[in-house]
VMD Tcl script that draws the C-alpha trace (Angstrom):
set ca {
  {136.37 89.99 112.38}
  {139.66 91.79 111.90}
  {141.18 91.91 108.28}
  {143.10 89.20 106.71}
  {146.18 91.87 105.93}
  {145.87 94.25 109.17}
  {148.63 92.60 111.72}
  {147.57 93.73 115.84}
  {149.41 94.24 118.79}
  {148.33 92.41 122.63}
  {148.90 94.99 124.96}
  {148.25 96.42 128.64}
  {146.84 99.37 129.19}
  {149.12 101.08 131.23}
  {146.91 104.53 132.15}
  {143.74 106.23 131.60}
  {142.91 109.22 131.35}
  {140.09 111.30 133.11}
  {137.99 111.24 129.74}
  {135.27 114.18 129.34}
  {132.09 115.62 130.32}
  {130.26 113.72 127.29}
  {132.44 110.94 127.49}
  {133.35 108.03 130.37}
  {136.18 105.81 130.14}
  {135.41 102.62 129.32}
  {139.22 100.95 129.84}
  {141.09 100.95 132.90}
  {144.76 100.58 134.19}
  {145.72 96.91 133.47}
  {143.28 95.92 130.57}
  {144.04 93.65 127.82}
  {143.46 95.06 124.68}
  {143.95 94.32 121.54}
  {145.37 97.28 118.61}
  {146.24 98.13 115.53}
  {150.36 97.70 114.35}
  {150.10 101.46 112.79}
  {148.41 104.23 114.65}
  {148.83 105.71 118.20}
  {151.53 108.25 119.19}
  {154.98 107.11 119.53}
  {156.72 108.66 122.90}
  {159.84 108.04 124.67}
  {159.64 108.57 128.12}
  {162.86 107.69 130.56}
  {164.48 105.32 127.35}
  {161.41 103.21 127.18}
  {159.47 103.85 124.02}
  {155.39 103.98 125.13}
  {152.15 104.50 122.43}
  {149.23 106.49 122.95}
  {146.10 105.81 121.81}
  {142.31 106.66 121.89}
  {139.86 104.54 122.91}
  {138.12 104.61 119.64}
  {141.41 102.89 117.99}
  {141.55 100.19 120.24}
  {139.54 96.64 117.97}
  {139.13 94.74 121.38}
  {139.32 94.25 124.81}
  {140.07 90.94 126.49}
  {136.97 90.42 129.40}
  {136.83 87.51 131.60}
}
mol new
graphics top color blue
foreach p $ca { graphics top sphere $p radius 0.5 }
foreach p [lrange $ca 0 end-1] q [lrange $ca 1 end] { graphics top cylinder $p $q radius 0.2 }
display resetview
């Protein structure tokens, strides 16, 4: 259950990175996922304003 006060963001995941030697990627390119309104990192790439985020901030992701 997500909090009562905490709003959240639907969103696609847009790219994935490679993850690490300890660590597999569980998300891939076109997911629907469900986050957090604050956290991520805020960047602006070609006038289109983009968030980052680790997979550990992510609360859910939409499976069929």
């Amino acid at each position: 259950m997500l909090p009562k006060e905490e709003k959240v963001v639907d969103a696609t995941v847009l790219a994935v990175g490679p993850g690490s030697k300890d660590h597999t990627m569980q998300l891939k390119k076109g997911d629907r996922v469900l986050l957090p309104e604050w956290g991520g990192q805020k960047i602006k790439q070609g006038g289109d304003e983009q968030f980052l985020y680790r997979e550990s901030e992510i609360l859910c992701v939409y499976r069929e």
